[in-house]
C-alpha positions, 0 to 999 in steps of 0.5 A, a space after each residue: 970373607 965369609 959367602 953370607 957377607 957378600 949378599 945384600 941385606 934385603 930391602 925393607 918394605 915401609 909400614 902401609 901407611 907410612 910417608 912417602 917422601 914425607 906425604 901421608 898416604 891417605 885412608 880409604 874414604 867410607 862409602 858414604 850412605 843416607 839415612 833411611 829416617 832422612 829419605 822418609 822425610 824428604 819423601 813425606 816433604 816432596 809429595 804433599 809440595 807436589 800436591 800443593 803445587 798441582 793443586 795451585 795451578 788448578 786454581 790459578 787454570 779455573 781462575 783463568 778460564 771459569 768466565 767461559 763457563 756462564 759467558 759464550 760471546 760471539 765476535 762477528 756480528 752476522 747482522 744489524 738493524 738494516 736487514 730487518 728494515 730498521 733506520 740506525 747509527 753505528 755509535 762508539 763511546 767510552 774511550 781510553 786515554 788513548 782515543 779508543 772506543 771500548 764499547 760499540 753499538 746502534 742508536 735506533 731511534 724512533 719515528 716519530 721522536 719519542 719521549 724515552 729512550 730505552 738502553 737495552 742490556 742483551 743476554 750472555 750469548 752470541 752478541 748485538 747481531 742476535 738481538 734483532 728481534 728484541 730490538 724491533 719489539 723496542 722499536 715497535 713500543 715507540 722509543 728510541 733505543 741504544 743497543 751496544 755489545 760488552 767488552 769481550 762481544 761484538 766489535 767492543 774491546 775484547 777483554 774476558 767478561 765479567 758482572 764488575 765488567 758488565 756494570 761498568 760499561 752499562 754505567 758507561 752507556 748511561 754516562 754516553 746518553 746524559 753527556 753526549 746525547 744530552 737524554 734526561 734520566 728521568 726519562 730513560 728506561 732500562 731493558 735486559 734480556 736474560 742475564 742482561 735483565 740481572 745486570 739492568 736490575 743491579 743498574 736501576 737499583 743504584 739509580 732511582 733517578 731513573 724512569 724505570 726497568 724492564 726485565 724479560 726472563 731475568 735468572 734466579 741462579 745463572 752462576 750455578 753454571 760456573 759453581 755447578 760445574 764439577 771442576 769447582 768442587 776440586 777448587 775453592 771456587 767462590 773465593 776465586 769468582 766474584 760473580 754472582 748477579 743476585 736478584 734478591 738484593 737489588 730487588 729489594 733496593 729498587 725504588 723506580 718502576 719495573 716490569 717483569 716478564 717470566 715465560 709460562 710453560 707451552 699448552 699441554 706441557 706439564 710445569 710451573 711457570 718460571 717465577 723469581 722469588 726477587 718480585 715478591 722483595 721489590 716494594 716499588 711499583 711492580 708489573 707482572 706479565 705472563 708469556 707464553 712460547 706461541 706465535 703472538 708473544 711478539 705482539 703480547 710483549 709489545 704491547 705490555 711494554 707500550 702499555 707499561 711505557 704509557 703508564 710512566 710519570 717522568 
């Protein structure tokens, strides 16, 4: 035999990508990559959700907290008609289904009995126990007087304030003096102080049944504190705020009686006089009276009021 037959044939290799045991051996996988057309929109997609969504949470932030901006309610009440040598009840009303006061305040009344009874509307800071001298120049004219604080003031049910709040626990206040005190209407007299005297003038514009209104220093723009404010232009802040407490309008709605006392300038100071475009709309009997910041104002308002008080025909 001949040397080459002895040797073994070599093995053969097989093809790449032939079966091994009957198994295709697979390809390499392509790396796999992204359109640059497919981030640019994803991008322009993301950004303006991005924007939309912060933007949202702005809104839904002002929405939540633009009260605090024109309400500044105080929780403690430091002090009551006692400490300035006023007789008065502590009074709770308008109960929840529950059997729990929503709104607490005083009943002051007069000595001797009188024939009004004045429901005070206080302004938008602190609560009752900032009142006391407002409340002794009521007491002073000769009625009685029912003071209470807004849900969210005082000892009242703590809820965030607002105008359609307001107006419904001074409809409240009205309902306690005709059901529970059995006080004629005709002969209950609205008093508000400040932005209370916005929210008594709304008050007496929807009931002429009543004997009449007194407004001491009423606003002509109070919600210029939340629209004003520099976040609102970042928002559409008239869609979220519903209060506005205009004077135009019910002013020209009123059909009873009103007196309204504006603040003139101190001696020697430059200034007009604060004024209200609402007094020239109101087309009921109407009384001006000028105050000035001296040391008889107390006595000045007293005696208007008594005057103005004298003047009413229940």
């Amino acid at each position: 035999m001949s040397r080459n037959k002895l040797q073994p044939k070599p093995a053969l290799r097989p093809p790449q990508n032939a079966p091994v045991h009957g198994v295709a051996r697979p390809h390499s996988a392509p790396t796999p990559t992204v359109s640059g057309r497919w981030l640019l929109t994803a991008v322009a997609i993301a950004l303006p959700a991005a924007g939309f969504c912060a933007w949202a949470v702005l809104c839904l932030l002002f929405w939540q907290g633009s009260w605090q901006l024109l309400y500044h309610p105080a929780a403690t009440v430091a002090r009551t008609p006692a400490g300035i040598g006023l007789a008065f009840d502590p009074v709770a009303f308008a109960t929840t289904d529950t059997g729990a006061a929503r709104l607490q305040g005083w009943w002051i009344p007069a000595q001797p009995s009188a024939h009004y009874t004045v429901l005070y509307l206080h302004g938008k800071d602190g609560n009752l126990g900032d009142t006391l001298d407002d409340l002794a120049g009521l007491h002073g004219a000769g009625v009685d007087v029912l003071a209470f604080d807004y849900r969210g003031y005082g000892q009242s049910q703590f809820v965030h304030p607002s105008e359609t709040r307001w107006r419904q626990d001074a409809e409240w206040a009205l309902e306690y003096l005709a059901a529970t005190r059995h006080i004629d209407p005709r002969s209950i007299v609205l008093d508000g102080s400040g932005l209370g005297a916005n929210l008594a003038l709304e008050i007496a514009a929807a009931h002429p049944e009543l004997a009449g209104v007194a407004l001491e220093s009423p606003l002509d723009a109070p919600v210029s504190a939340i629209f004003g404010d520099p976040r609102a232009r970042l928002v559409p802040a008239h869609l979220l705020v519903s209060d506005r407490f205009d004077l135009d309008a019910p002013a020209a709605a009123l059909r009873i009686p009103s007196l309204w006392f504006f603040q003139n300038p101190p001696p020697g100071q430059s200034g007009s006089p604060q004024s209200s475009d609402a007094f020239q709309r109101v087309t009921a009997t109407k009384t001006r009276v000028w105050l000035t910041p001296s040391s008889n104002t107390g006595n000045d308002f007293v005696n208007a009021l008594s005057r103005w008080i004298d003047s009413l025909h229940p």
